[in-house]
C-alpha positions in Angstrom: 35.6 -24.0 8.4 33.5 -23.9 5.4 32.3 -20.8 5.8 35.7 -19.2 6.0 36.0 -21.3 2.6 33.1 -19.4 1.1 34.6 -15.9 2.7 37.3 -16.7 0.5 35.8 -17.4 -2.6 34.0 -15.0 -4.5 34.0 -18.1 -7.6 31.3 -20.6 -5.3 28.4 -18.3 -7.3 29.8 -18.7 -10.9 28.8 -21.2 -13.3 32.0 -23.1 -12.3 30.9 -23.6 -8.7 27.8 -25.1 -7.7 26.1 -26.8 -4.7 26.1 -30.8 -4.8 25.9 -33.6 -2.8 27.5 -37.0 -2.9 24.3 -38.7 -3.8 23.7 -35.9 -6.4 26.9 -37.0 -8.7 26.0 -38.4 -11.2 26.8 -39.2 -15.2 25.1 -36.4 -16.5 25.1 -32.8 -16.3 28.1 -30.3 -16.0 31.5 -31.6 -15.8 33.0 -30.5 -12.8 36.8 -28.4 -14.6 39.9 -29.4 -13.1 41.2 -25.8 -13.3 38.6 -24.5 -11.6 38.6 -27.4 -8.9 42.4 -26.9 -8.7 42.0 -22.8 -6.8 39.2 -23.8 -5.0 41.2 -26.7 -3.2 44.0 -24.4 -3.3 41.4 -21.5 -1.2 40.0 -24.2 0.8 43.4 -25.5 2.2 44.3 -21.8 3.0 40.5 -21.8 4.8 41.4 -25.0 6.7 44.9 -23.7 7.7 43.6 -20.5 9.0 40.9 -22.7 11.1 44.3 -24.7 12.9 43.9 -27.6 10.8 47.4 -29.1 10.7 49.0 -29.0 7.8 49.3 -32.5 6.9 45.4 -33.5 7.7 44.1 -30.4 5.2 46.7 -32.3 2.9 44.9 -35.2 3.1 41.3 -33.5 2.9 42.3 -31.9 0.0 44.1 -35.0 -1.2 40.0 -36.8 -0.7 38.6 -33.8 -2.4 40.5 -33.9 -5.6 39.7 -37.6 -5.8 35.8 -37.3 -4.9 35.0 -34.6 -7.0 37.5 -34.3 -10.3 36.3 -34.8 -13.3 32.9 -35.5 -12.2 29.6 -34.3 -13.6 26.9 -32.5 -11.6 23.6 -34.1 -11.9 21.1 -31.7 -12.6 20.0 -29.3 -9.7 23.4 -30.1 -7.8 26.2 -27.5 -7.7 29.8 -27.4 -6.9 29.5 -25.9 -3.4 27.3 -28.5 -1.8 29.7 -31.1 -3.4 32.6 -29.6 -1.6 30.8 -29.5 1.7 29.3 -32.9 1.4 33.0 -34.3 0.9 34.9 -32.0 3.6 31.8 -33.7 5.9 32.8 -36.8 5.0 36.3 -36.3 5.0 36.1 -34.5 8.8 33.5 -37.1 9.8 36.2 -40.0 9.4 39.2 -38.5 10.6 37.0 -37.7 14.4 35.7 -41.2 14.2 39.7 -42.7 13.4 40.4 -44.9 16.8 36.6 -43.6 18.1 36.6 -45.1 21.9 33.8 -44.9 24.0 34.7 -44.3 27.6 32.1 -46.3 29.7 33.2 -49.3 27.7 36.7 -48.4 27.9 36.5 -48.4 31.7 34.0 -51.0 32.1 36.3 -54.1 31.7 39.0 -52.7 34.2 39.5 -54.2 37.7 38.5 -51.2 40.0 39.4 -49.0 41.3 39.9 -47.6 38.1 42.9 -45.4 37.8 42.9 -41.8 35.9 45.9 -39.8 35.3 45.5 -36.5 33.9 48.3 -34.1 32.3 48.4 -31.1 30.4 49.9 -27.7 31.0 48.5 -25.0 33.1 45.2 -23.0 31.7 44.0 -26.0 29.8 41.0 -26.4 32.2 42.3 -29.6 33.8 41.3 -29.3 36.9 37.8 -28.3 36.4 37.7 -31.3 33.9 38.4 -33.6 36.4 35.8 -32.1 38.7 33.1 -32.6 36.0 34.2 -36.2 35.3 34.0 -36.9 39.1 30.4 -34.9 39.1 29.8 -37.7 35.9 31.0 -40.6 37.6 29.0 -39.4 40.3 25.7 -39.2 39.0 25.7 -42.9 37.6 26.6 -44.6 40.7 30.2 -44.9 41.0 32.3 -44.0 44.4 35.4 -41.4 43.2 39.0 -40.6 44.7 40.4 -37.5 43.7 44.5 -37.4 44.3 45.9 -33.8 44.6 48.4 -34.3 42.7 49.7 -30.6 41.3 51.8 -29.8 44.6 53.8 -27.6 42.7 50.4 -25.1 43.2 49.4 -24.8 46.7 46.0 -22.8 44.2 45.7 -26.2 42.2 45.4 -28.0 45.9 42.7 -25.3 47.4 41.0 -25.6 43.7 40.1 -29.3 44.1 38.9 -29.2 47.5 36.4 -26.8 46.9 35.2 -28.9 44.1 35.6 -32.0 46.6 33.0 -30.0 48.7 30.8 -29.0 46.0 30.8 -32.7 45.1 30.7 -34.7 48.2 33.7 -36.4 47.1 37.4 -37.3 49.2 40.2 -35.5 47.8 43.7 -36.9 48.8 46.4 -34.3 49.1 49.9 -33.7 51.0 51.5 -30.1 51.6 52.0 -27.7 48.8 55.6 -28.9 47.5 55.1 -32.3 48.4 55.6 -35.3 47.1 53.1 -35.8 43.8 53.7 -39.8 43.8 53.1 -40.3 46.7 49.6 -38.3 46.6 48.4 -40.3 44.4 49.8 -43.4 46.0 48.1 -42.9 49.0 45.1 -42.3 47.0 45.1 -45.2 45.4 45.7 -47.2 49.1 42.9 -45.1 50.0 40.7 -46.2 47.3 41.4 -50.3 47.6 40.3 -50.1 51.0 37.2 -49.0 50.6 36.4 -50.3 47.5 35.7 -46.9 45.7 35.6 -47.4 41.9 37.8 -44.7 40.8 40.7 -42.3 41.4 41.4 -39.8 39.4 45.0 -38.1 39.9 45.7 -34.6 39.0 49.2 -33.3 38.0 50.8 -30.1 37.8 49.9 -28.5 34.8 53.6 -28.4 32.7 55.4 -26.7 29.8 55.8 -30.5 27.4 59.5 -28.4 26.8 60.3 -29.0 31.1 62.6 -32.2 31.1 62.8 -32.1 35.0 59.0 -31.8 35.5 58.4 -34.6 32.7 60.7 -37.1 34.8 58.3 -36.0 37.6 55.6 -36.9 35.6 57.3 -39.8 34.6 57.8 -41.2 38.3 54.2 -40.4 38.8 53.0 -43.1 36.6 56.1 -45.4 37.7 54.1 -45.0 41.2 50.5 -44.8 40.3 50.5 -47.7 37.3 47.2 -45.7 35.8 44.9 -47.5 33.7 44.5 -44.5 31.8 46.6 -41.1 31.0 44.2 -38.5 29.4 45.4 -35.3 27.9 43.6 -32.3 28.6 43.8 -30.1 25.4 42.8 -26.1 25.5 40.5 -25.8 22.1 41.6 -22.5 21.4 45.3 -23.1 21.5 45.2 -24.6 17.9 48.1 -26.4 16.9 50.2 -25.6 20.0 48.2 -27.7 21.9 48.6 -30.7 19.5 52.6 -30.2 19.9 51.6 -30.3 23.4 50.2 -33.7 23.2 52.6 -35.0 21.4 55.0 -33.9 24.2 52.9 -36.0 26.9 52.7 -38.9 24.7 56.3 -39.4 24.1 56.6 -38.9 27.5 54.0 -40.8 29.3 52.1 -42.1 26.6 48.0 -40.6 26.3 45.3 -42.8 25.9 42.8 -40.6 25.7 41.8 -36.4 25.4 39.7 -34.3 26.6 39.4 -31.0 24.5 38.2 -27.7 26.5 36.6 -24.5 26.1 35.0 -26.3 23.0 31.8 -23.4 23.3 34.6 -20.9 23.1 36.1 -22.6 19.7 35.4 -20.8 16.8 37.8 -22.4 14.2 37.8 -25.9 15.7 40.6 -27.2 13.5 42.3 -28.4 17.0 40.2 -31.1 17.0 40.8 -32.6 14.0 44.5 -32.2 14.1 44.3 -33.8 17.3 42.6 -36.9 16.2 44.8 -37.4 13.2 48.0 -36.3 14.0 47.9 -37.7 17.6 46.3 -40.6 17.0 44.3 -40.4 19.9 41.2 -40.6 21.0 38.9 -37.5 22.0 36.7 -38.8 24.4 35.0 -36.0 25.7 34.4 -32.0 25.4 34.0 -28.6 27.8 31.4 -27.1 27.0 31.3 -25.0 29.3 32.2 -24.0 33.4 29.1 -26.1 35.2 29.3 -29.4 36.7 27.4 -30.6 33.4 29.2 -28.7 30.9 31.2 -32.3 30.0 29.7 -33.8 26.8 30.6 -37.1 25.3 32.3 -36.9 22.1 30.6 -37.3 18.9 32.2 -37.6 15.4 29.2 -36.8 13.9 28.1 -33.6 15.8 31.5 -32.4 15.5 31.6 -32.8 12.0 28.5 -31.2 11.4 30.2 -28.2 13.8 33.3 -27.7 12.3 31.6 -27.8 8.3 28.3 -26.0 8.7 29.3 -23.5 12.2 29.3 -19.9 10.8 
């Protein structure tokens, strides 16, 4: 995101503009002009709106800008363009870390089996992102159910048994068409009698503007009683995919996302809006289409992404 700033201003190399850093202000040196201050924060909310930042959260970055860095002074060897990325940092940094859950701990303290529901619309990747949480799960001991729940696909079905393959893991499913409730009831009876520690239910992937198929949704969780409802968020659908979440969460109510395609992400601004705006969570990212291409979110390394990626 900064770079597009610095695309946009051809100013960052006049005498107006220099490179600082917080610890760098200080109470001597060049004063930093509110005039000039005032079209750079003006450039850099065009910069941030461009990169899918929501409109109200580059409101309040530029909101912390104004307050960090007006009227100022530069202390010597510092310059205005390092003091604009130090406070974007900071103010990204504590926007991703707003309502910062860690999953493992999240999960840790629930009676098991532990139950998942995931939602989001079709082409987000939510299928494959419950594969690689199973493949997680998996790999540090834990027993996993996988409910077939997207019966409206009999692709979505075929999709998660060959990951249930792959995996060495059950997959519950009915007949394409069936009834999604009771797949992931039966999963879930499945699941208590042989003690497995999780289930995580799929759902068809729909349009957050389908009132029929978010009742069905709706009756889904009546049935299930999840633990957990995670969003599964497509990265590169910007701010379409935060109205998205904000669909399912008046709907269902989400606890927690997953954002996708994150290597693909070259504005990132999704994320951001997603934490703020949402409220919720990001708990962990695609990076990619392998079992091990799910990392766990960090603040900080998303932070330093979204400021210093070219």
């Amino acid at each position: 995101m900064f770079t597009a700033l610095k695309k946009r201003l051809g100013l960052l190399k006049n005498s107006d503009v220099e490179e600082l850093m917080d610890s760098g202000l200080g109470d001597q040196g060049k004063k930093i002009k509110e005039d000039s201050l005032q079209d750079i924060c003006w450039e850099l909310e065009m910069a941030l709106l461009e990169s899918d930042v929501a409109e109200p959260v580059a409101e309040q970055i530029i909101a912390e800008l104004k307050d960090n860095l007006s009227g100022k002074r530069l202390a010597k060897g510092f310059d205005l363009e390092t003091a604009i990325e130090g406070s974007l940092r900071d103010s990204v940094r504590a926007i991703l870390s707003t309502n910062a859950v860690d999953f493992y701990k999240a999960v840790s303290g629930v009676p098991k089996p532990v139950i998942i529901m995931f939602v989001g619309i079709n082409g987000t990747g939510k299928t494959t992102a419950i594969a690689k949480l199973s493949s997680m799960l998996k790999e540090k001991g834990n027993t996993v159910i996988i409910a077939a729940g997207d019966t409206f696909r009999a692709g979505a079905i075929e999709q998660l048994k060959v990951h249930g393959e792959a995996l060495d893991i059950r997959v519950v499913s009915h007949e394409h068409g069936g009834d999604a409730a009771a797949v992931a009831f039966d999963a879930i009876d499945h699941a208590r009698a042989r003690h497995r520690d999780f289930v995580l239910i799929d759902t068809a992937g729909r349009m957050q503007t389908n009132s029929n198929l978010m009742d069905e949704m709706k009756k889904i969780k009546r049935v299930a009683n999840p633990h957990f409802v995670v969003f599964v968020g497509d990265s590169l659908a910007g701010n379409d995919m935060v109205e998205q979440a904000k669909a399912f969460d008046a709907a269902v109510g989400i606890d927690m996302v997953i954002l996708t395609k994150i290597d693909a992400d070259a504005k990132g601004g999704s994320a951001l809006s997603i934490a703020k705006t949402v409220g919720k969570p990001i708990v962990f990212l695609g990076t990619g289409q392998k079992y091990g291409d799910l990392m766990k979110f960090d603040a900080e390394w998303m932070a330093e992404r979204l400021v210093s990626a070219s």
